[in-house]
C-alpha positions, 0 to 999 in steps of 0.5 A, a space after each residue: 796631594 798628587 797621584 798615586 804610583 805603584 813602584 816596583 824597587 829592585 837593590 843592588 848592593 855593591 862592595 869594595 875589594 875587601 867585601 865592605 858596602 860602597 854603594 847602592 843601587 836602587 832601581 825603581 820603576 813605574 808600574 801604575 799601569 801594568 796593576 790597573 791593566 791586572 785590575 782589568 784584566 781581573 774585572 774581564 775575567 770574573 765578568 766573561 765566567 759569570 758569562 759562561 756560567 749564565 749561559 751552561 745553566 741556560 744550555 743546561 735548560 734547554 737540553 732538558 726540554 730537549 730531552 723531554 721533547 724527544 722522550 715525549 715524541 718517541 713514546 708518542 711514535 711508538 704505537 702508530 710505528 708499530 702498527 705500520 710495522 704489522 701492515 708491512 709485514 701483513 702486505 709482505 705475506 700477502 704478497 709474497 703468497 700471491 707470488 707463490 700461488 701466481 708461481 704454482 699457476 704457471 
């Protein structure tokens, strides 16, 4: 048995003067190579989406650990901040005091 072809056929029918058949044409091409080049391209396709999806859910994973970092770190922070915050302003009126009587002294 020989290999196997995939034809592509186009039919032209000709007529004559008073519109009766007189011939036809057949076109046949070889396609062989264009369907397995589909076939392929159809292959790649699903392969590189299996791809992308494997690396979204990937992604998807490591946002979430991100996140959680991030939540856990601001909580963390926030304590330690807002102390930082109350001796800032603690020095700020402290000093802006001591400007003030060193002011009135002059």
């Amino acid at each position: 048995m020989g290999a196997r072809l995939v034809v592509s056929t186009h039919w032209v029918l000709h007529r004559d003067e008073y519109d009766r058949p007189k011939a036809v044409l057949v076109v046949a091409n070889d396609i062989t190579e264009r369907k397995q080049a589909e076939r392929e391209i159809r292959r790649l396709n699903e392969e590189l989406e299996q791809r992308v999806a494997d690396r979204t859910a990937q992604l998807q994973a490591v946002n979430k650990e991100l996140e959680a970092f991030s939540y856990s770190v601001s909580h963390d922070l926030r304590a330690p901040l807002r102390h930082i915050d109350a001796s800032a302003r603690h020095c700020s009126k402290t000093t802006q005091t001591s400007w003030i009587m060193s002011a009135r002294a002059i």
